[in-house]
DSSP file (Angstrom, degrees, kcal/mol; ACC not computed):
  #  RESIDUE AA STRUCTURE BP1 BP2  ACC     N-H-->O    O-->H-N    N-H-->O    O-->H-N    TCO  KAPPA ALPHA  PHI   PSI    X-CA   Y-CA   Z-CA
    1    1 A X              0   0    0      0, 0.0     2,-0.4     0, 0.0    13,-0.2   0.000 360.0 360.0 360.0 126.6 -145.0  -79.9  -13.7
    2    2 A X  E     -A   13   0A   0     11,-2.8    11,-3.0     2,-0.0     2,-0.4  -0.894 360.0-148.3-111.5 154.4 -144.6  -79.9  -17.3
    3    3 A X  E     +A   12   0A   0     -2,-0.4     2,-0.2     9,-0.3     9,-0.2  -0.753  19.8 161.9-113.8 118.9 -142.1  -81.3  -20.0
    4    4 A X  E     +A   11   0A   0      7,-2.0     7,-2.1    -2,-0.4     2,-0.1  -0.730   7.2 174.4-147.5 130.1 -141.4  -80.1  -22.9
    5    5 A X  E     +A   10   0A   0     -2,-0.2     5,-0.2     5,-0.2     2,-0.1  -0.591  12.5 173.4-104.0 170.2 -138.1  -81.0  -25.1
    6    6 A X  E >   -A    9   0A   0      3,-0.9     3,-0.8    -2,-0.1     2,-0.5  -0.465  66.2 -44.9 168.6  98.0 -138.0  -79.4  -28.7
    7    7 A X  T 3  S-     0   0    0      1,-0.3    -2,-0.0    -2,-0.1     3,-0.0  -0.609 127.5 -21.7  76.3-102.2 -135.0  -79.8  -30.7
    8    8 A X  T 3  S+     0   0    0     -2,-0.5    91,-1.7    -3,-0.1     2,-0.5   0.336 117.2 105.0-113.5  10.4 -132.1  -79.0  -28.0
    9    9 A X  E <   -Ab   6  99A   0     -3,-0.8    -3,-0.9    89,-0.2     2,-0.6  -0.908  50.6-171.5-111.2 104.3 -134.4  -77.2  -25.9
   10   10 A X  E     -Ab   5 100A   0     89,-1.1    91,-0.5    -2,-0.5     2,-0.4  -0.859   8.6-170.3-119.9 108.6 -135.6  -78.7  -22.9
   11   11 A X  E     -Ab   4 101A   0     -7,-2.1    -7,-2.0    -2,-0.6     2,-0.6  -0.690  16.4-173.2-107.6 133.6 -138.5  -76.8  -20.9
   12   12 A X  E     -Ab   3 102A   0     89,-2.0    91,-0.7    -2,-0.4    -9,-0.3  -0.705   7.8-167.5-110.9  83.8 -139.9  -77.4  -17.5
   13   13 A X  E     -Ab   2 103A   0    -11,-3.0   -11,-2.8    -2,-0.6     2,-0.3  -0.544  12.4-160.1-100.8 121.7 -143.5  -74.9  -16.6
   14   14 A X  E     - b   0 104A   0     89,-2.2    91,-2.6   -13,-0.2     2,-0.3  -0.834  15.8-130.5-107.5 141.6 -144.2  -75.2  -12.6
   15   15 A X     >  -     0   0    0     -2,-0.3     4,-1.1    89,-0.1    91,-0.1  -0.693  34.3-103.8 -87.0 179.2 -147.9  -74.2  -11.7
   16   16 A X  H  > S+     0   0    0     -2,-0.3     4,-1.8     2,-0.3     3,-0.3   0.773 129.5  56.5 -51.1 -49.3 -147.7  -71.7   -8.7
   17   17 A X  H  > S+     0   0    0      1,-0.2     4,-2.7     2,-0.2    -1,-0.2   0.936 108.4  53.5 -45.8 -69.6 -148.7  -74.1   -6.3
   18   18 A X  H  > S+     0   0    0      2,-0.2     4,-3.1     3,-0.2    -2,-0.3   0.896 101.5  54.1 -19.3 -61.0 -145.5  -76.0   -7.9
   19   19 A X  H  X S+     0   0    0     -4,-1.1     4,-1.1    -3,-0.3     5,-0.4   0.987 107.0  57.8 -75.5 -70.2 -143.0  -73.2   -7.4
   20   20 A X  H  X S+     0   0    0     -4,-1.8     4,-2.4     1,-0.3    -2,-0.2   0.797 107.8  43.9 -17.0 -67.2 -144.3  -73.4   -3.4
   21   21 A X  H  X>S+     0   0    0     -4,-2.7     4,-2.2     2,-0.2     5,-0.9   0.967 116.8  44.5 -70.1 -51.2 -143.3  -77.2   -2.9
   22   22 A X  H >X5S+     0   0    0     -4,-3.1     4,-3.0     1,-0.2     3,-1.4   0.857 113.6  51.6 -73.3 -56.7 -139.9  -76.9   -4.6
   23   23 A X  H 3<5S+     0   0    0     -4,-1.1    -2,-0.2     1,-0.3    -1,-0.2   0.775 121.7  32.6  -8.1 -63.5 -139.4  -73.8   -2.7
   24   24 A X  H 3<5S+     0   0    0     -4,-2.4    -1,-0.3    -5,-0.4    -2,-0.2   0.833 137.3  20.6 -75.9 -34.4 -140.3  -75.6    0.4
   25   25 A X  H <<5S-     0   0    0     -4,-2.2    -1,-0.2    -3,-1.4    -2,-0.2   0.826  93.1-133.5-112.4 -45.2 -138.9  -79.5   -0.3
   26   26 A X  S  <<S+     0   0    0     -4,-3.0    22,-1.4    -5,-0.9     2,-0.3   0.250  76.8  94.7  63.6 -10.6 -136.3  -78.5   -3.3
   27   27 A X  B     +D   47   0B   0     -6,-0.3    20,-0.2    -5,-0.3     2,-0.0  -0.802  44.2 167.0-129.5 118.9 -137.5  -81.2   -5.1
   28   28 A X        +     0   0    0     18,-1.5     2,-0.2    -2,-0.3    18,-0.2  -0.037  14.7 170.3 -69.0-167.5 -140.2  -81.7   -7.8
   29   29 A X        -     0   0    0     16,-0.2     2,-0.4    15,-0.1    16,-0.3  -0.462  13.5-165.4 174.5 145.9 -140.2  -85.5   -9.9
   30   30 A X  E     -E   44   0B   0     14,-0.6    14,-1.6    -2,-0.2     2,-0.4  -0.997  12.4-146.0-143.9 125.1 -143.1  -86.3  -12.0
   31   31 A X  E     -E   43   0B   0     -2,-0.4     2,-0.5    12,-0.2    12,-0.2  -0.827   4.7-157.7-106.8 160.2 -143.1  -90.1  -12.9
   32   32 A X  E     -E   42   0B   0     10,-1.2    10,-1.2    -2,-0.4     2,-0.8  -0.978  10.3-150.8-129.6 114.2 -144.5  -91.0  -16.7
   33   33 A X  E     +E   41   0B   0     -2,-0.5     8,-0.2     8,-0.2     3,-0.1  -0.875  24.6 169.6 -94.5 125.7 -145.8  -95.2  -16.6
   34   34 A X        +     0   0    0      6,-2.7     2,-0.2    -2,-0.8     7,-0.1   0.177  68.1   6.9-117.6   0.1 -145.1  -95.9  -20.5
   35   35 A X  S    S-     0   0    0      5,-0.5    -1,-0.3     2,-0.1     0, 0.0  -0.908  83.6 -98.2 171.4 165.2 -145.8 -100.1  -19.6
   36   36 A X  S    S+     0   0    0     -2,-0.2     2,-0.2    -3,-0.1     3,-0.1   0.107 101.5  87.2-105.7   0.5 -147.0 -102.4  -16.6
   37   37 A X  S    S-     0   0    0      1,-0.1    -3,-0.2     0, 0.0    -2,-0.1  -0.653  86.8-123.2-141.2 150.2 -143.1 -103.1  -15.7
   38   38 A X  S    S+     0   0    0     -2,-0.2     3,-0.4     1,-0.2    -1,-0.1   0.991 114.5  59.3 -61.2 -43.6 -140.8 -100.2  -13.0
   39   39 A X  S    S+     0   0    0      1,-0.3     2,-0.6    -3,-0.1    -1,-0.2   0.762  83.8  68.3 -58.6 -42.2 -138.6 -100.0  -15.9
   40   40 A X  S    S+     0   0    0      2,-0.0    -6,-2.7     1,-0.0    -5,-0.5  -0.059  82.2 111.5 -91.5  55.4 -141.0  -98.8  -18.3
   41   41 A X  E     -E   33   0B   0     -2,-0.6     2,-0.6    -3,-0.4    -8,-0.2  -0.966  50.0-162.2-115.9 114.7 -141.1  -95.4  -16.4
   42   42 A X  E     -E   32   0B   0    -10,-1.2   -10,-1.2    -2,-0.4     2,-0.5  -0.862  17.4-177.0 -90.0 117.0 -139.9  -92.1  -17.5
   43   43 A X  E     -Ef  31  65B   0     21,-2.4    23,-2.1    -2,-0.6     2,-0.4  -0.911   6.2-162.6-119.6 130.8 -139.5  -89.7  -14.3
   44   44 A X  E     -Ef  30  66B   0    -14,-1.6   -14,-0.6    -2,-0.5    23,-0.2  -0.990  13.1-170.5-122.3 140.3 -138.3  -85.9  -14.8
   45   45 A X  E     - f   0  67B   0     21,-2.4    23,-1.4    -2,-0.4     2,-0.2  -0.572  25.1-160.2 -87.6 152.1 -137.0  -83.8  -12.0
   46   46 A X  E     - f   0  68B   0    -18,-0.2   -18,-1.5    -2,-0.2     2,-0.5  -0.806  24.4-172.2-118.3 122.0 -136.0  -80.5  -10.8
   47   47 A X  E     -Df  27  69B   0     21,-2.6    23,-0.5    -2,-0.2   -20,-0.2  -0.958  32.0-123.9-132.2 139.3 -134.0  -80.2   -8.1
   48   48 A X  E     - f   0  70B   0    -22,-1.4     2,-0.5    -2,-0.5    24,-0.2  -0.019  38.9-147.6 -33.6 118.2 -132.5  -77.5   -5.6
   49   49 A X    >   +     0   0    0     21,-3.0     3,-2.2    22,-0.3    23,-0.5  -0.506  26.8 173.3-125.1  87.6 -128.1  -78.1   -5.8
   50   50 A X  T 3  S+     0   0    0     -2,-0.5    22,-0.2     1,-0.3    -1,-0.2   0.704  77.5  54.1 -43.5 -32.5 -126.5  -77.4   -2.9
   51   51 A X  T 3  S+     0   0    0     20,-0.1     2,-0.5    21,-0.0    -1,-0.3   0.096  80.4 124.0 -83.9  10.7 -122.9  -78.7   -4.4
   52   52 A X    <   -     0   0    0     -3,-2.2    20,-0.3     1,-0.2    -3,-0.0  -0.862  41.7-172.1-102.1 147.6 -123.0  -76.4   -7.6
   53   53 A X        +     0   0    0     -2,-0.5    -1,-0.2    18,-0.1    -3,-0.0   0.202  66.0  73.1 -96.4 -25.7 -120.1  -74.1   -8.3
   54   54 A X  S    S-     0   0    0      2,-0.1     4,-0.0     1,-0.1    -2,-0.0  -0.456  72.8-134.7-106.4-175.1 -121.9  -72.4  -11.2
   55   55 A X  S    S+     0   0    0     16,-0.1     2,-0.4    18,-0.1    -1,-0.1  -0.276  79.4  78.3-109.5  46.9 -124.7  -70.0  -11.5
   56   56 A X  S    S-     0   0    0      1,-0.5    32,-0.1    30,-0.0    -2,-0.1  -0.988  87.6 -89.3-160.7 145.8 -126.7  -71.7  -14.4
   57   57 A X        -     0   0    0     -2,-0.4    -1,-0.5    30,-0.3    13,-0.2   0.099  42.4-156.3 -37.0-164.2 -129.2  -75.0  -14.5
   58   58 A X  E     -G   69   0B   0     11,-0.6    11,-4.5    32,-0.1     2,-0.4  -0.691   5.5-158.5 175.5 131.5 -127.6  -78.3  -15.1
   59   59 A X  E     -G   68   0B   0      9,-0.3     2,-0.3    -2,-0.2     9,-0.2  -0.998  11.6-178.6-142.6 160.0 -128.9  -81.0  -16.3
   60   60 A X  E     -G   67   0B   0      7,-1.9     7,-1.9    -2,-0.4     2,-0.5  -0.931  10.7-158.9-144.8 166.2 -128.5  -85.3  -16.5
   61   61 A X  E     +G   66   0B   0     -2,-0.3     2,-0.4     5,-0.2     5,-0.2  -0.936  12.1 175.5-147.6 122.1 -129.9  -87.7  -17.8
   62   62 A X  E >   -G   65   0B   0      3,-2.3     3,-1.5    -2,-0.5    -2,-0.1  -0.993  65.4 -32.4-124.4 121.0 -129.7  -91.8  -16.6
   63   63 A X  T 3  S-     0   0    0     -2,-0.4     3,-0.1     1,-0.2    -2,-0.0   0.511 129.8 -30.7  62.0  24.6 -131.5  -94.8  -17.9
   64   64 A X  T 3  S+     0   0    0      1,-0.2   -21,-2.4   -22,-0.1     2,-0.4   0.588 120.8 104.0 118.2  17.0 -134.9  -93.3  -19.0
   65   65 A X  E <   -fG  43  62B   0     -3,-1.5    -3,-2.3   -23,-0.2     2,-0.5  -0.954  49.0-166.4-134.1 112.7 -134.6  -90.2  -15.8
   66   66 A X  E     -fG  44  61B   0    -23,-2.1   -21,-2.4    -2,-0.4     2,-0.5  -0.963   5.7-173.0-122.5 124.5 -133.8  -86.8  -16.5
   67   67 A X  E     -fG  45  60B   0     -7,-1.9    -7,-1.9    -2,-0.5     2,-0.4  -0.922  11.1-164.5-110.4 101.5 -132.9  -84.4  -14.0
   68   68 A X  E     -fG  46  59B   0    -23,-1.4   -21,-2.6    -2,-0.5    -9,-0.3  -0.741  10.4-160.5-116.5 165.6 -132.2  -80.8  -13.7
   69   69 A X  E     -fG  47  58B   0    -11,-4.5   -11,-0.6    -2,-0.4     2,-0.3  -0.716   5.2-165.3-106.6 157.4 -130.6  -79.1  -11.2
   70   70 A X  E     -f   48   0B   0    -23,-0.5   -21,-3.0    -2,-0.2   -18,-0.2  -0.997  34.5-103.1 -96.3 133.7 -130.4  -75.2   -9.8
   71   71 A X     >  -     0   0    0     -2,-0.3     4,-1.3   -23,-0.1   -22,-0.3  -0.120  33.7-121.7 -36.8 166.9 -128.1  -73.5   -7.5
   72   72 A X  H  > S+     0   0    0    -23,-0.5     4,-1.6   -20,-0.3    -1,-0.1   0.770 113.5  52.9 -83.7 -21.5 -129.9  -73.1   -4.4
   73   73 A X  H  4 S+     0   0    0      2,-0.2     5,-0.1   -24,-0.1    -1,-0.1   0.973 111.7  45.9 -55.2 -60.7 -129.4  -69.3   -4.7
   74   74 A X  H >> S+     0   0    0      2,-0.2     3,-3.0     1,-0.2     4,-1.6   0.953 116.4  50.6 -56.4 -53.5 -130.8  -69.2   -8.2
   75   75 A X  H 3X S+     0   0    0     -4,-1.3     2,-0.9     1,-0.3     4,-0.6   0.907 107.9  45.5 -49.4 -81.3 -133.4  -71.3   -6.9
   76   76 A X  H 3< S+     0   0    0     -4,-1.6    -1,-0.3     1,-0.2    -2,-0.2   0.136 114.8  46.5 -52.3  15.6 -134.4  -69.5   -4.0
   77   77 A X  H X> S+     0   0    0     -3,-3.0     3,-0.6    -2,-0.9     4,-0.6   0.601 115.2  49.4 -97.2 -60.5 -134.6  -66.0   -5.7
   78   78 A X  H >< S+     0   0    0     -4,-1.6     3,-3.5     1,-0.3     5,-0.3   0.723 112.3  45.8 -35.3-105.9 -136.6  -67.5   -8.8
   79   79 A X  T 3< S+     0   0    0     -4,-0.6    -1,-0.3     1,-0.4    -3,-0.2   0.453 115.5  45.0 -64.3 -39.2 -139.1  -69.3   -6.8
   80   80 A X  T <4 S+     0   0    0     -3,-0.6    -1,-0.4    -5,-0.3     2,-0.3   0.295 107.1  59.8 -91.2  27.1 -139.8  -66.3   -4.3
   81   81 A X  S << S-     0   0    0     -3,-3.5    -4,-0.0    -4,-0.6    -3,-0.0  -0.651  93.4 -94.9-119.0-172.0 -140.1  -63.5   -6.6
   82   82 A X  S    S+     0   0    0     -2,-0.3    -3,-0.1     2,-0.0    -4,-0.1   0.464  75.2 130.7 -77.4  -1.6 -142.0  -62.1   -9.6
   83   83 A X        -     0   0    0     -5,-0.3    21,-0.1    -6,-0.2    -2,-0.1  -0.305  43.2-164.5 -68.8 169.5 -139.4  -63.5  -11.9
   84   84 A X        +     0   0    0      1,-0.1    20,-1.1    19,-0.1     2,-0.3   0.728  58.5  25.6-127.7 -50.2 -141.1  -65.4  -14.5
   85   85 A X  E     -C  103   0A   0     18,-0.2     2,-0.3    -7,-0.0    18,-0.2  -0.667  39.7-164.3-138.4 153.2 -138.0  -67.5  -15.9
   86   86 A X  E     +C  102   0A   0     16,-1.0    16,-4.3    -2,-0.3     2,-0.3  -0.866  23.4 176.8-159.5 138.4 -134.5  -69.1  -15.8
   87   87 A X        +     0   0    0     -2,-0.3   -30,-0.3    14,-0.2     2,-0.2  -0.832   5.8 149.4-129.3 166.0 -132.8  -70.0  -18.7
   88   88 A X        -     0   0    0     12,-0.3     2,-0.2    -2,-0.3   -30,-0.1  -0.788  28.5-129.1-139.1-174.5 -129.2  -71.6  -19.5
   89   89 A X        -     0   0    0     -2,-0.2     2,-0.3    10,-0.2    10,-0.2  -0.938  16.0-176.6-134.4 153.8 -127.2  -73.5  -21.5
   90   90 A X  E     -H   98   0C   0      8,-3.5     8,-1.9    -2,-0.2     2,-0.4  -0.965  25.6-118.9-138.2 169.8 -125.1  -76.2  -20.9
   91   91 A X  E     -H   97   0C   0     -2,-0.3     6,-0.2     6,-0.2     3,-0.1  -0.604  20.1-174.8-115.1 164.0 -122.9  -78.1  -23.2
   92   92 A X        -     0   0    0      4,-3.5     2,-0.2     1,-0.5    -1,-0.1   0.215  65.1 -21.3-128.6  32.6 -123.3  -81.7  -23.6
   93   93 A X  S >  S-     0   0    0      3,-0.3     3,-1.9     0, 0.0    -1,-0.5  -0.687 108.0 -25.8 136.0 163.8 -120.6  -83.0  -25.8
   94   94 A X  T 3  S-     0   0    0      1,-0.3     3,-0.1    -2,-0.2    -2,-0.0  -0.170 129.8 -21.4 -61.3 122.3 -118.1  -81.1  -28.5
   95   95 A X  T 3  S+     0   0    0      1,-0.2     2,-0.5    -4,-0.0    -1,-0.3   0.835 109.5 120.8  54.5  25.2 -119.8  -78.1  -29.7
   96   96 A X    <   -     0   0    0     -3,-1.9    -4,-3.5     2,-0.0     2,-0.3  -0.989  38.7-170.6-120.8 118.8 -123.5  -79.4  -28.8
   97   97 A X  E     -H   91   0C   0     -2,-0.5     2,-0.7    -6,-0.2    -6,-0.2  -0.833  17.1-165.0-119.4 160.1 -125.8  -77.4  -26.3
   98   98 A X  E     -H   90   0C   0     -8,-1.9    -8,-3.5    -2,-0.3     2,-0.9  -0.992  26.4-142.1-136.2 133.4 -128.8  -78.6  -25.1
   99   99 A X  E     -b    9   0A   0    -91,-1.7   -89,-1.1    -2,-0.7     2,-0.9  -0.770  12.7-150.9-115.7 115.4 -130.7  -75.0  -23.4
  100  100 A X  E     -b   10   0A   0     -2,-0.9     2,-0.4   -91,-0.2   -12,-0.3  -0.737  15.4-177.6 -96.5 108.2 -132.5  -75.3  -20.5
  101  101 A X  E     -b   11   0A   0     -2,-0.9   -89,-2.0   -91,-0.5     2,-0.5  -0.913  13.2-179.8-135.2 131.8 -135.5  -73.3  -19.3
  102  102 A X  E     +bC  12  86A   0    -16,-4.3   -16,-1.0    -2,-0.4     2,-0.3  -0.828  19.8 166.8-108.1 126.6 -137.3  -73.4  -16.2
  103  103 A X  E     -bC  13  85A   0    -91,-0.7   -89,-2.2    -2,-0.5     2,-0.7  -0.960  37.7-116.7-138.0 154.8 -140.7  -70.5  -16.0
  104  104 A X  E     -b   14   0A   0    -20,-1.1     2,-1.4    -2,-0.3   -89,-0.1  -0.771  26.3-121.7 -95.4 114.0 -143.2  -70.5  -13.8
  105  105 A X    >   -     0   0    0    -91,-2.6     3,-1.7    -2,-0.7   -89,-0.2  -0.272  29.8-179.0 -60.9  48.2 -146.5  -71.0  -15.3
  106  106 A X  T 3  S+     0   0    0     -2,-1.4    -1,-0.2     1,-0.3   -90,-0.1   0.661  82.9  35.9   3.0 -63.2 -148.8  -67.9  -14.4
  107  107 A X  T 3  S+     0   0    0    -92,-0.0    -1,-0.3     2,-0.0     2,-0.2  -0.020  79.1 150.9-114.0  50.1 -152.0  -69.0  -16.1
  108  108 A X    <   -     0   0    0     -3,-1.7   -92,-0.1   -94,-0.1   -94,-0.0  -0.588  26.2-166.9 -68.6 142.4 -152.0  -73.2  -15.4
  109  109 A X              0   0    0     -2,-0.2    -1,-0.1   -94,-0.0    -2,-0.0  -0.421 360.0 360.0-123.4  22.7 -155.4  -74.3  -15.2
  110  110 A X              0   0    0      0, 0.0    -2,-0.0     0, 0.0   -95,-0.0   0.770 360.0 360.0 -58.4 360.0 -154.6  -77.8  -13.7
């Protein structure tokens, strides 16, 4: 799975194989070792959310770990179809959005 933030825009590209396992588990997590120490690890997520109320990503962010979430509906249409994309925003403080988009990576060479 790959990260990329840019500006307020934070983007997540699953290879195909990818989309399969969260399909299957509901969770990806990719951990980043920055330093010899547990602490100096940056992990991003995307995970399946049974408890959301909305139709739209979500994302949070703790202590050097960022996580976003999907319904489990959105999830489980996205991830067995042809759809290419899911995008939101959500807002993250007065007038501040931070836009979240999750696409399935087509032509990943990994």
């Amino acid at each position: 799975m790959k990260l990329r933030i840019e500006d307020n825009t934070l983007r997540l590209r699953l290879s195909p194989e990818e989309v399969t396992s969260f399909h299957q588990t509901g969770r990806l997590e990719t951990i980043v070792s920055l330093g010899p120490s547990v602490s100096d690890r940056f992990t991003y997520a995307l995970q399946r959310d049974e408890t959301a109320t909305d139709s739209v990503p979500s994302i949070s962010y703790t202590s050097g770990r960022i996580v976003v979430r999907l319904p489990t509906a959105i999830a489980d249409a996205w991830s067995l179809s042809e759809q290419i994309g899911i995008h939101g925003s959500m807002e993250v403080a007065e007038k501040q959005l931070v836009h979240i988009l999750i696409e399935k990576d087509l032509s990943c060479k990994h």
